[in-house]
C-alpha positions as CSV (number, residue, x, y, z in Angstrom):
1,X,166.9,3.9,14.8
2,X,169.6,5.8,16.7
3,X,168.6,8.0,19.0
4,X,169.5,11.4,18.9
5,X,168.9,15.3,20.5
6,X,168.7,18.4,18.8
7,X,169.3,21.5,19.7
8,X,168.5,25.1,18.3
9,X,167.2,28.6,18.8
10,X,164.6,30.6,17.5
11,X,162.9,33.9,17.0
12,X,166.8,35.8,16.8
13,X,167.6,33.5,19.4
14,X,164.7,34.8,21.6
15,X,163.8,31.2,22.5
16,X,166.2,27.8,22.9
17,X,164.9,24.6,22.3
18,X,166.1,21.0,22.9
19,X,164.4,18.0,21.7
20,X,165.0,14.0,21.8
21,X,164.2,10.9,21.3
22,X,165.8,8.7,23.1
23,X,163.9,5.2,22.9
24,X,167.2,2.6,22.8
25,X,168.5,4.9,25.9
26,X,165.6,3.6,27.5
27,X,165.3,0.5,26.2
28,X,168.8,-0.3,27.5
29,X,167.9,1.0,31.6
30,X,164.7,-1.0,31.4
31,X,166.9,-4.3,30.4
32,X,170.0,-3.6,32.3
33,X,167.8,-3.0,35.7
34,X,164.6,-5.5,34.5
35,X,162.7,-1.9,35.1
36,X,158.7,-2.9,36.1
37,X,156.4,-1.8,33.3
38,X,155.6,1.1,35.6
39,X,159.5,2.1,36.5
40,X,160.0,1.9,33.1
41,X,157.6,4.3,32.3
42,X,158.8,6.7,35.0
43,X,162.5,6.0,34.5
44,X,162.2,6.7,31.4
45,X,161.0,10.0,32.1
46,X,163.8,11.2,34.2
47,X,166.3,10.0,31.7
48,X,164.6,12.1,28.8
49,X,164.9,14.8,31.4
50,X,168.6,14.5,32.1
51,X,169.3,14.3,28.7
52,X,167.6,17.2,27.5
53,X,169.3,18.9,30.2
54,X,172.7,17.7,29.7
55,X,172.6,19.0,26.4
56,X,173.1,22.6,27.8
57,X,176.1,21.8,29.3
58,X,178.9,23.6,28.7
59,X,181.8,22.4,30.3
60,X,183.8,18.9,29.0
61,X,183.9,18.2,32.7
62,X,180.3,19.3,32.9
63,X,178.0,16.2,35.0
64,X,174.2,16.9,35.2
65,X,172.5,14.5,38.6
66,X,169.1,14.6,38.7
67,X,167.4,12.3,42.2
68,X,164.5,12.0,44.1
69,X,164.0,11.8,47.9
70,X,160.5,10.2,48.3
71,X,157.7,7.5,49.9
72,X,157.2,5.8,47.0
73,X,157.9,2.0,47.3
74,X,160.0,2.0,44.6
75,X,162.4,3.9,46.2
76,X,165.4,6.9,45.3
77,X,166.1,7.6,41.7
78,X,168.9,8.9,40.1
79,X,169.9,9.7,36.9
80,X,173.6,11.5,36.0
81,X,174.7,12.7,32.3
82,X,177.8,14.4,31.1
83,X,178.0,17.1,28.5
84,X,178.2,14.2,25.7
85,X,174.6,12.8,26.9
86,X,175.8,9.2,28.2
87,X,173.6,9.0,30.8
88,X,173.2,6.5,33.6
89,X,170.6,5.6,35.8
90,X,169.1,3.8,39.0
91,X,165.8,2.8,41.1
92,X,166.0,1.0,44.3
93,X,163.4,-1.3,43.9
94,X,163.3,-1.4,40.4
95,X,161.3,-5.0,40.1
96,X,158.0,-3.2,41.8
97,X,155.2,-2.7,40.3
98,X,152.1,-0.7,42.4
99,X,149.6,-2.5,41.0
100,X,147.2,-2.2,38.2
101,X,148.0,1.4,36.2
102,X,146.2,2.8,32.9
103,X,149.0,4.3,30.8
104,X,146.4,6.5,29.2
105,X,146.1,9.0,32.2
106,X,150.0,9.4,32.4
107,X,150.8,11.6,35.6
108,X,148.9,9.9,38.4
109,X,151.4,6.8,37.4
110,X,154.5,9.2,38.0
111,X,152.6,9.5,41.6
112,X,152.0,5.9,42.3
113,X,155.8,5.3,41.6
114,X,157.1,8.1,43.5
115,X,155.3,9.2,46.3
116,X,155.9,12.3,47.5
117,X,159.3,14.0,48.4
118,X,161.4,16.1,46.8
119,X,163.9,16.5,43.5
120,X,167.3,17.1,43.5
121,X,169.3,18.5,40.7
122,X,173.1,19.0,40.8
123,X,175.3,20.9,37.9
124,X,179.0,20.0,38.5
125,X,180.5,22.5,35.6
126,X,184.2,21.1,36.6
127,X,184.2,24.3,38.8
128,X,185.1,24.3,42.8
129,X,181.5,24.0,43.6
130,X,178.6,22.3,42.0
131,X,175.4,24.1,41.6
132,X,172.2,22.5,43.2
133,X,168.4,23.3,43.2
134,X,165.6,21.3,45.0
135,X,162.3,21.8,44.6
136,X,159.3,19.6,46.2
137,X,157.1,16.7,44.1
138,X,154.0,18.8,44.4
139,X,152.4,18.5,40.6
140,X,153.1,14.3,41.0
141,X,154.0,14.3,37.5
142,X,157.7,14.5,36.1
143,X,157.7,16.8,33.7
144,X,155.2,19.5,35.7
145,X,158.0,18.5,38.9
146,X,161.0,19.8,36.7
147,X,159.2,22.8,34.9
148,X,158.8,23.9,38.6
149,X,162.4,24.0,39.4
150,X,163.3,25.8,36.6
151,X,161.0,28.7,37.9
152,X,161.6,27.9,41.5
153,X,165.8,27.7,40.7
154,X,166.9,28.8,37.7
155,X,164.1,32.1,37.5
156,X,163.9,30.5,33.8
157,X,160.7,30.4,31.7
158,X,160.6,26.5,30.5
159,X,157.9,24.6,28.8
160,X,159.3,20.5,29.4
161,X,157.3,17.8,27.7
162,X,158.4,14.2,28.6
163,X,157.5,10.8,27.6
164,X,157.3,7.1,27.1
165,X,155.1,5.5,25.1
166,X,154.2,1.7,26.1
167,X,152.3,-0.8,23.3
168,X,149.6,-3.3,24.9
169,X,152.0,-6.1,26.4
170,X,153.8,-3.0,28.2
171,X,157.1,-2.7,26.4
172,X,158.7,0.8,25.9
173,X,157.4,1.8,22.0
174,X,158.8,5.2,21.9
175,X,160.4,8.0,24.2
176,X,161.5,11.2,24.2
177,X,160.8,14.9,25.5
178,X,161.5,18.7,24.6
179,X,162.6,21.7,26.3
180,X,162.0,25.1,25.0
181,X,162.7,28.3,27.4
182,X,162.5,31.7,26.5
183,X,165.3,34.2,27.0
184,X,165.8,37.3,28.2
185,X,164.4,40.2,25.9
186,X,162.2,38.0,24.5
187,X,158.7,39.7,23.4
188,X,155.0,39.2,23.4
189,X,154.4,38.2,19.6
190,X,157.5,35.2,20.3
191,X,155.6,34.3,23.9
192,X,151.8,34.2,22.0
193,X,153.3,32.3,18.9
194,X,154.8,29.6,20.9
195,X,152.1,29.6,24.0
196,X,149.3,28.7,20.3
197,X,152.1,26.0,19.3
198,X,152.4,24.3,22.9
199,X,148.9,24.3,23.8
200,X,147.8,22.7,20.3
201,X,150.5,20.2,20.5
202,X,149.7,16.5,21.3
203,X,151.7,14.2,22.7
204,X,154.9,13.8,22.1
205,X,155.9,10.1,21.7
206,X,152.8,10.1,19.9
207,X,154.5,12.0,17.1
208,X,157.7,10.3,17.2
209,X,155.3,6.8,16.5
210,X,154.2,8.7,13.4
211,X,157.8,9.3,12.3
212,X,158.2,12.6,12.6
213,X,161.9,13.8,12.7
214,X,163.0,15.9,15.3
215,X,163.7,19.1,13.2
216,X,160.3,18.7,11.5
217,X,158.6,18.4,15.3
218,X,160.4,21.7,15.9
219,X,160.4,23.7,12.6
220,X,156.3,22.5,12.0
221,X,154.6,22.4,15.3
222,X,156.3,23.6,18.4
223,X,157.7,26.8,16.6
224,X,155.7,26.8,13.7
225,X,155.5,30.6,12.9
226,X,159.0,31.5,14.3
227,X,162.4,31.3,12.5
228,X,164.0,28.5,13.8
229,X,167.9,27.6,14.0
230,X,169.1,24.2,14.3
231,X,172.7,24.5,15.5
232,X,173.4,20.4,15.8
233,X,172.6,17.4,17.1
234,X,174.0,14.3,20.2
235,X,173.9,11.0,19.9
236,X,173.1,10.2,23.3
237,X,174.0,6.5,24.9
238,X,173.4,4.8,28.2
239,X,176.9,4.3,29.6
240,X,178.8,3.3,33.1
241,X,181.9,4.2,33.5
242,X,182.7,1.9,36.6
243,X,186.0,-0.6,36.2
244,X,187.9,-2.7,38.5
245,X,190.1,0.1,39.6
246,X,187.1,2.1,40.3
247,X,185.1,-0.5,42.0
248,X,188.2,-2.0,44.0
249,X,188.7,1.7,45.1
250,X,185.0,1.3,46.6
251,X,185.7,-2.0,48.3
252,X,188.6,0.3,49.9
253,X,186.0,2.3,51.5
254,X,184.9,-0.6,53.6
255,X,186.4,-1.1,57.1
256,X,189.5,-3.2,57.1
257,X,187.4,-5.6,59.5
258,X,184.7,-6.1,57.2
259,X,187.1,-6.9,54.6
260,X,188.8,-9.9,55.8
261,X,185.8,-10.9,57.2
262,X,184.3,-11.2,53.9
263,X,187.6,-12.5,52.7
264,X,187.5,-15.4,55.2
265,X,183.5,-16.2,54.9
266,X,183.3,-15.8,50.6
267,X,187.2,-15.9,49.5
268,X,186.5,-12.7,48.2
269,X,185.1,-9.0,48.7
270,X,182.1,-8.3,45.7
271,X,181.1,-4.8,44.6
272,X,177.9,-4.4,43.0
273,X,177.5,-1.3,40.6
274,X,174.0,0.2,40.9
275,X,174.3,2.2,37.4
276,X,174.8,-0.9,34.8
277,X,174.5,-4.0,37.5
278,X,178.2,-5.7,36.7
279,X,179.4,-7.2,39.9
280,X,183.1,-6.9,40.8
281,X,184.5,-9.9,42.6
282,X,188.2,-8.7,44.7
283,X,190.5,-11.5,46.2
284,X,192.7,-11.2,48.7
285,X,195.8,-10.4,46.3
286,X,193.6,-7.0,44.9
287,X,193.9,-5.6,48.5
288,X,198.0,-6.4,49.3
């Protein structure tokens, strides 16, 4: 199935809401980077985050980054969307696996992966300067980490669920996430209704497995009650947009010495892309 987000408001537009599954998204990191079962899992997370996210962007030129800066032996993550949801993504050690995890207790796995440290989110709107809010790991679990920067950085009231469901020989089933934040003027009946409709909701990759569709997950359970406006939907797609000019404008970056010694040693300079993994080889002619 295509994977898709949906977006929406609710209650006279007293509440905004973004939800989506985003499995083959997924799917396509954890082949591209041969994720671990548990960076997978954790990966996965982040990328239903940015997506979600991205989705509010409003700006063509608009670029959401979302990293970490933490212990954990896998190392940094990063994940970067545009306002059209193609989203990227990397984990240093993206092989390891920190040892025997039950996918059943969820958030102590987001711990083991990434230690403690901080997150990083950057919104480059296309303006002069890019807007960015950091916030520390405290909660150890993804979704609870990013909820906390909304209050801590954007003063925004944000329920974030996010997910990815693995089946018994640890391959990514399902994945996916919502969003929902209230906005300003909103009142007490809206804030009750949806509090009922969060705190009664189960998890939400398990719904997705049942086949729910998006709009149904919204309209029937999270704002069940409340008048709900869907006003479209993404289709969002892992995608690099490195090149050889792009990559050979990297290679540039590198001292002049360490590029004819490479020349001399290999016969040619190579560029690895962290995002999508292509390697760029550059001979002597790409630098006259």
């Amino acid at each position: 199935m295509t994977d898709r987000i949906v977006r929406g408001t609710a209650a006279n537009s007293e509440v905004r809401f973004f939800l989506t599954d985003c499995t083959e998204t997924v799917k396509k990191a954890a082949k591209i980077h041969n994720l671990s079962v548990s960076n997978s899992y954790v990966l996965g997370k982040f990328i239903c985050a940015g997506l979600l996210m991205s989705a509010d962007l409003k700006s063509d030129k608009g670029v959401i980054t979302i990293s970490t800066d933490a212990d954990g032996h896998s190392g940094r993550l990063v994940v970067t969307a545009n306002s059209r949801s193609q989203i990227k993504a990397y984990i240093s050690n993206p092989e390891h696996e920190p040892g025997e995890l039950s996918f059943s207790t969820g958030d102590p796995i987001d711990r083991a992966v990434l230690g403690n440290g901080t997150i990083t989110v950057i919104k480059d709107m296309g303006l002069k300067t890019p807007y960015s809010g950091q916030v520390e790991m405290k909660f150890g679990s993804v979704a609870k980490d990013i909820t906390y920067y909304f209050v801590v950085s954007e003063q925004v009231p944000t329920s974030i669920s996010l997910g990815v469901l693995m089946d018994d020989s640890g391959k990514i089933r399902k994945a996916g996430g919502f969003l929902i934040q209230l906005m300003p003027g909103h009142s007490d009946e809206t804030v009750e209704k949806l509090e009922n409709n969060i705190l009664s909701f189960p998890n939400f990759t398990d719904i997705l497995d049942m086949d729910y569709d998006l709009e149904s997950i919204a309209e029937k359970m999270l704002l069940k009650g409340i008048d709900v406006l869907i006003h479209g939907e993404i289709v969002p797609e892992y995608r690099c947009a490195c090149g050889r000019k792009k990559m050979r404008n990297a290679a540039l970056m590198l001292r002049e010495k360490e590029i004819k010694e490479m020349l001399e040693k290999e016969g040619f300079v190579e560029v690895h892309c962290h995002f999508c993994n292509r390697k760029y080889k550059f001979t002597e002619k790409d630098f006259i």
